[in-house]
C-alpha positions in Angstrom: -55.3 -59.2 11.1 -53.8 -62.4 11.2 -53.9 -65.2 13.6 -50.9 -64.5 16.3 -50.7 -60.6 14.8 -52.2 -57.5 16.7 -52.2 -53.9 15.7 -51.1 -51.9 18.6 -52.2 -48.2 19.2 -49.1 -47.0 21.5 -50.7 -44.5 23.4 -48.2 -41.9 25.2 -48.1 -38.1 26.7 -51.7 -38.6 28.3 -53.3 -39.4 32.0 -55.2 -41.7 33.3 -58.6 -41.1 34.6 -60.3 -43.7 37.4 -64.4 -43.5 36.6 -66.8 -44.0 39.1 -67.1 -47.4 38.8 -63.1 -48.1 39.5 -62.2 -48.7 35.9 -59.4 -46.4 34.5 -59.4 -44.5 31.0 -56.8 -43.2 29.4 -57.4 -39.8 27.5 -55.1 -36.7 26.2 -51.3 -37.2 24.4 -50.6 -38.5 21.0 -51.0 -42.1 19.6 -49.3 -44.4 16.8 -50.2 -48.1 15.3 -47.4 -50.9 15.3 -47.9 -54.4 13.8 -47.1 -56.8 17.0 -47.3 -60.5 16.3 -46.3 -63.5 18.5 -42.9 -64.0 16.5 -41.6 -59.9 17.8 -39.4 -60.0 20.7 -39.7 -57.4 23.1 -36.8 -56.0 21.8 -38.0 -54.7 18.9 -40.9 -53.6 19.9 -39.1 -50.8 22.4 -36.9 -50.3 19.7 -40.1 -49.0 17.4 -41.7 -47.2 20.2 -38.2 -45.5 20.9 -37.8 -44.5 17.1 -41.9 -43.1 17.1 -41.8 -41.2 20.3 -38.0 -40.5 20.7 -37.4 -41.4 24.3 -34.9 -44.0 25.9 -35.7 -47.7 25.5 -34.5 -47.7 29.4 -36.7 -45.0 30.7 -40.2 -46.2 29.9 -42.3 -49.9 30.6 -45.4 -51.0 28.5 -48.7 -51.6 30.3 -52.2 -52.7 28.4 -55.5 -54.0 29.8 -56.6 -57.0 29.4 -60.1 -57.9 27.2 -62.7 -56.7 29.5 -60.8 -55.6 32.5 -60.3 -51.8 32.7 -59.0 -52.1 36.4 -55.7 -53.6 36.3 -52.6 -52.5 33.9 -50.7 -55.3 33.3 -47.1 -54.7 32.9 -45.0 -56.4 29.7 -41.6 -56.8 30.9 -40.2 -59.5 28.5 -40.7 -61.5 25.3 -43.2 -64.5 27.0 -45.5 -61.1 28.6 -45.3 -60.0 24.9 -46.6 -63.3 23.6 -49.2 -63.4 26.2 -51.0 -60.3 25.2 -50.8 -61.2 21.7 -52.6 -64.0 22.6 -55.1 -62.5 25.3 -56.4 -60.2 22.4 -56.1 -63.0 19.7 -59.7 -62.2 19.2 -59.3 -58.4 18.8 -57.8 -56.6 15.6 -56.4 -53.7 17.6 -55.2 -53.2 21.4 -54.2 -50.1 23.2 -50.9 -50.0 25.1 -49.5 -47.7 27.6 -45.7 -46.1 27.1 -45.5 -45.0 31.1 -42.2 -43.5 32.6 -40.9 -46.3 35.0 -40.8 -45.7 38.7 -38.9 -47.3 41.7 -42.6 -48.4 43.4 -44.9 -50.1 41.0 -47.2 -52.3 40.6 -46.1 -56.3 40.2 -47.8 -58.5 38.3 -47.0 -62.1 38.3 -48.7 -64.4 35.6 -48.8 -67.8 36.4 -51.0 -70.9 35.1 -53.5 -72.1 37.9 -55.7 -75.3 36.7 -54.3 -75.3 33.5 -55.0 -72.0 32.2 -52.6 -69.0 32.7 -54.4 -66.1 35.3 -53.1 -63.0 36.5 -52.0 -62.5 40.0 -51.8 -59.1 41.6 -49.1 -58.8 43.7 -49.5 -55.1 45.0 -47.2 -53.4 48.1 -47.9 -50.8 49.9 -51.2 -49.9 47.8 -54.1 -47.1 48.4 -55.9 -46.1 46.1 -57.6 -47.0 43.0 -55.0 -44.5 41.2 -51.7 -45.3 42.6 -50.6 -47.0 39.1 -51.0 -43.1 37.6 -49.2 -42.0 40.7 -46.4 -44.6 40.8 -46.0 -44.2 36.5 -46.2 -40.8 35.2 -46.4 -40.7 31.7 -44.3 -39.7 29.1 -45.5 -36.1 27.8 -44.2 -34.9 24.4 -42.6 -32.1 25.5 -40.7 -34.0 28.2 -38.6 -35.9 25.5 -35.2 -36.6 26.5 -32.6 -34.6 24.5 -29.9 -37.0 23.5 -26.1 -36.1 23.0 -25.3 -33.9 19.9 -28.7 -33.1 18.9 -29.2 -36.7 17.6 -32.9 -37.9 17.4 -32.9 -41.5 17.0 -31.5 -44.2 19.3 -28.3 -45.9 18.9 -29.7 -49.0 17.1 -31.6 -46.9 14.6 -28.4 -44.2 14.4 -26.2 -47.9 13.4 -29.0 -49.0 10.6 -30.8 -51.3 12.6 -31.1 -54.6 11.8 -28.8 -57.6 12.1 -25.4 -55.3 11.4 -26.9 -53.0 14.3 -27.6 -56.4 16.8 -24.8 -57.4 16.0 -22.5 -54.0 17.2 -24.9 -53.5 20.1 -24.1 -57.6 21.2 -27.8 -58.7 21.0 -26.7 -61.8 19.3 -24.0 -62.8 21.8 -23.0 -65.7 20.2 -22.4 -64.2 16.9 -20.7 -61.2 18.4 -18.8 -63.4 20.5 -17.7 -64.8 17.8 -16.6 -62.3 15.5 -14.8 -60.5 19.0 -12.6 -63.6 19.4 -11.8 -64.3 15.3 -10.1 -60.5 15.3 -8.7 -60.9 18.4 -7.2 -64.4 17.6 -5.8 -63.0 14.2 -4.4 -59.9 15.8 -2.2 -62.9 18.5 -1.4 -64.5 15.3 0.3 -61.1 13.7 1.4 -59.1 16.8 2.7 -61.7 19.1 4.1 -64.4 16.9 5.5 -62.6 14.1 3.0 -64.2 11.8 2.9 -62.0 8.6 0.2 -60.6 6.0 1.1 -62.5 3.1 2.2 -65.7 5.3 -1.0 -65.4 6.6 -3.2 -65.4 3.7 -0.7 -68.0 1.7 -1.3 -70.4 4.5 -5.1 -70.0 4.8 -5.4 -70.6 1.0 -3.5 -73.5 1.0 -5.4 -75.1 4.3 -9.2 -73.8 2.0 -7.5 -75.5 -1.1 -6.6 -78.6 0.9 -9.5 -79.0 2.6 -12.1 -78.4 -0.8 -10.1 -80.7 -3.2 -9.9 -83.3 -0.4 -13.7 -83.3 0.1 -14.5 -83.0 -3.2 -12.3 -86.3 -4.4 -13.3 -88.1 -1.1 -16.7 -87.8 -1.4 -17.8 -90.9 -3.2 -15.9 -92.9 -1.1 -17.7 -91.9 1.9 -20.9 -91.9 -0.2 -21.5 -88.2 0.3 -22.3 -86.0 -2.5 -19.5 -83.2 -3.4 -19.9 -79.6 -2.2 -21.3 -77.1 -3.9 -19.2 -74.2 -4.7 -21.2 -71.2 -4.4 -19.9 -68.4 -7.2 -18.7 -65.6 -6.6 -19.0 -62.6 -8.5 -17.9 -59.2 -7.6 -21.0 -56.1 -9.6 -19.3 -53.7 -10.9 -21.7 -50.9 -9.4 -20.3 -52.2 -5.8 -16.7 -50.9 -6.6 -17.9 -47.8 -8.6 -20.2 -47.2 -5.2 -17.5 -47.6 -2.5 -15.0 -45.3 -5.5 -17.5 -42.5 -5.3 -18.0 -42.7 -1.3 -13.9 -43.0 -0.9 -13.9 -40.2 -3.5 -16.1 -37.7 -1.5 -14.6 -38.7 1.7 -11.4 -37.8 0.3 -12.6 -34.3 -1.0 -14.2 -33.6 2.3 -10.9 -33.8 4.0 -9.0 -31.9 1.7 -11.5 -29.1 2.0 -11.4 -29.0 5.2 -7.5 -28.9 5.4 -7.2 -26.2 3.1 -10.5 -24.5 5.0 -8.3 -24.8 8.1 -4.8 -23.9 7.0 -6.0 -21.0 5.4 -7.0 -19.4 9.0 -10.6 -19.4 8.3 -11.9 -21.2 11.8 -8.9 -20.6 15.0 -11.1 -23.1 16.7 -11.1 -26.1 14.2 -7.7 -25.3 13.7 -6.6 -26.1 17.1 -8.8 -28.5 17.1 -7.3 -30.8 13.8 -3.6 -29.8 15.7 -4.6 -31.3 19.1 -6.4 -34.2 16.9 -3.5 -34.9 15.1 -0.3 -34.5 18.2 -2.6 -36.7 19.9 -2.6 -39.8 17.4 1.0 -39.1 16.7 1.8 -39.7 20.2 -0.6 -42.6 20.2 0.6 -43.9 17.1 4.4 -44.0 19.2 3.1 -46.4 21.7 1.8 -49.0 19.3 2.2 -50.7 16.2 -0.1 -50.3 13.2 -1.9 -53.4 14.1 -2.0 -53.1 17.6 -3.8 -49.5 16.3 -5.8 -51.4 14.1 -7.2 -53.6 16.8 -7.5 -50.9 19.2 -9.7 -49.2 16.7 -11.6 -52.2 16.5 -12.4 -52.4 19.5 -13.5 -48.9 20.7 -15.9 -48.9 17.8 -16.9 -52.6 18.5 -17.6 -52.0 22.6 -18.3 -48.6 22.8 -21.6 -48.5 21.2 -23.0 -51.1 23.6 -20.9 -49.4 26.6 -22.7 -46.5 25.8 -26.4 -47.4 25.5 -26.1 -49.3 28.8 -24.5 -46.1 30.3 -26.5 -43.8 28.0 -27.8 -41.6 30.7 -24.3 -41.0 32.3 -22.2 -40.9 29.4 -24.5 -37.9 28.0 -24.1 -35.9 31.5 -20.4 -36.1 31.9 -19.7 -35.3 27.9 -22.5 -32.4 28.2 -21.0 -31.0 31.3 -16.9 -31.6 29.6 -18.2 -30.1 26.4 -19.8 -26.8 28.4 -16.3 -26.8 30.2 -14.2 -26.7 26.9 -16.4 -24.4 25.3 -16.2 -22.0 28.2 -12.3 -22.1 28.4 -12.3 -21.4 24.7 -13.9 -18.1 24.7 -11.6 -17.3 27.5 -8.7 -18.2 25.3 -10.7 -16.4 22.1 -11.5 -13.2 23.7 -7.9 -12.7 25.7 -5.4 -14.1 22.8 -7.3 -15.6 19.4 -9.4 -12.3 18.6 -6.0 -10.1 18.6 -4.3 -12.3 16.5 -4.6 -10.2 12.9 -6.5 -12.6 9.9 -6.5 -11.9 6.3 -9.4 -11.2 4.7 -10.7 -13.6 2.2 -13.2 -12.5 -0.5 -15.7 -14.9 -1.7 -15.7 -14.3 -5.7 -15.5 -17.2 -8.0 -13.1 -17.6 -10.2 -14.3 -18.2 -13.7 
């Protein structure tokens, strides 16, 4: 490996043993490799482990040894711990780490640097027991996996795509998120509560770029400043015949599914698409198209991060209203739906 890059064996689903001679070893559950280096933010590495192991970010910490110290777990618990073990086994081209259920009672470990070099400090409450870390931590088993919401099996940063788009819906970049937040919302003022108007709009924003380039560009050698640099811009053609195949599909999709539903096939998605459909037409009479627009925008802009903060919670109370509904359907089905007479629809092709 490289200087300031580890491999990681993340070790998960197994116990802890303490020896004779107080040291602890680790046996039994499964095991994957992940590249760590100095640069990885602790983050990301969760993120990975989540993905490998399918468990919550939330509900596990990361514990390792340190280089000839089989006594004491030390506990990662942000970017700077990260760095630190990176460093600590700079020497080593693998480490083992420990994916451990968290626990109200643990043990704390401070680091701090004493004489110029960085120790460890033990800070332990309440401790008896050379095993107590096992007790306090049980780890993850395999077949104690938490089952997330609608069967999924990935988190929610890996179910948006991961990477910058999926930072940036889940607000790990504040600042850019921020950002983009306040630019809608400041354009949706603009068109909602002044009366400013589409084509207005984009006449006057072209007219403030044009201003603004042709200015620089002539000014430029008076200020002895070299002219910008257009960048340009072309649009592939595969890009629009991409998006026209996905619009395309989308749009079959749909009108399968109406006719599949108008012809009486499915009682329950056809009251579900009606009660769908009466409740955005009464939304749609409480707001403007915009104002729809931007609350669109914002439900699928806040409620990603609303949810994997409240990720536990959230997947209770939908579980327990989606057992409700279900329940009061097959009441409804086996008193009213089941009399109601259907036609019968062969399944022959037409040639």
């Amino acid at each position: 490996m490289g200087r300031g890059k580890i491999l990681a064996i993340c070790q998960s689903g197994g116990e802890f043993v303490t020896n004779n001679d107080g040291t602890l070893s680790y046996s039994g559950g499964e095991a994957h490799a992940i590249d760590v280096d100095s640069e990885m933010s602790l983050y990301d590495l969760k993120s990975e482990i989540s993905s490998m192991f399918n468990i919550n970010a939330e509900l596990f910490s990361i514990k390792y040894f340190l280089p000839r110290n089989k006594r004491t777990l030390i506990t990662i618990s942000n970017d700077k711990d990260l760095r630190r073990m990176v460093n600590f086994n700079a020497n080593s081209d693998t480490t083992d780490i420990y994916i451990l259920k968290k626990a109200e009672n643990r043990i704390q470990v401070k680091m701090s640097e004493v004489d110029g070099s960085e120790r460890i400090n033990e800070k332990i409450d309440e401790y008896r027991g050379s095993s107590s870390d096992s007790d306090d931590e049980k780890p993850l088993f395999h077949n104690s996996r938490k089952k997330w919401l609608f069967g999924r099996k990935e988190s929610v940063h890996a179910l948006l795509g991961g990477g910058k788009s999926a930072d940036i819906i889940l607000w790990r970049n504040m600042q850019l998120s921020g950002s983009i937040f306040a630019g809608v919302t400041v354009i949706w003022l603009l068109f909602v509560w002044m009366g400013y108007h589409l084509l207005t709009f984009i006449c006057h924003f072209l007219i403030l770029l044009l201003a603004i380039s042709f200015l620089w560009t002539n000014g430029a050698s008076f200020i002895n400043r070299s002219p910008p640099k257009f960048p340009e811009v072309f649009l592939p053609e595969d890009l629009f015949l991409s998006i026209a195949q996905s619009v395309r599909y989308e749009i079959n999709e749909a009108l399968a599914t109406f006719y599949y539903v108008a012809c009486g096939k499915d009682l329950k998605k056809f009251f579900m698409v009606i009660a769908g459909l009466w409740v955005l037409s009464v939304i749609g009479s409480l707001f403007s198209f915009l104002t729809l627009i931007y609350i669109s925008f914002l439900v699928l802009y806040l409620a990603p991060v609303l949810y994997e903060k409240y990720e536990d919670r959230v997947d209770i109370v939908v579980e327990k209203a989606i057992e409700a509904i279900n329940k009061q359907y097959q009441v409804l089905d086996a008193k009213y739906l089941q009399k109601i007479p259907r036609r019968t629809f062969s399944n022959k092709k037409q040639h």
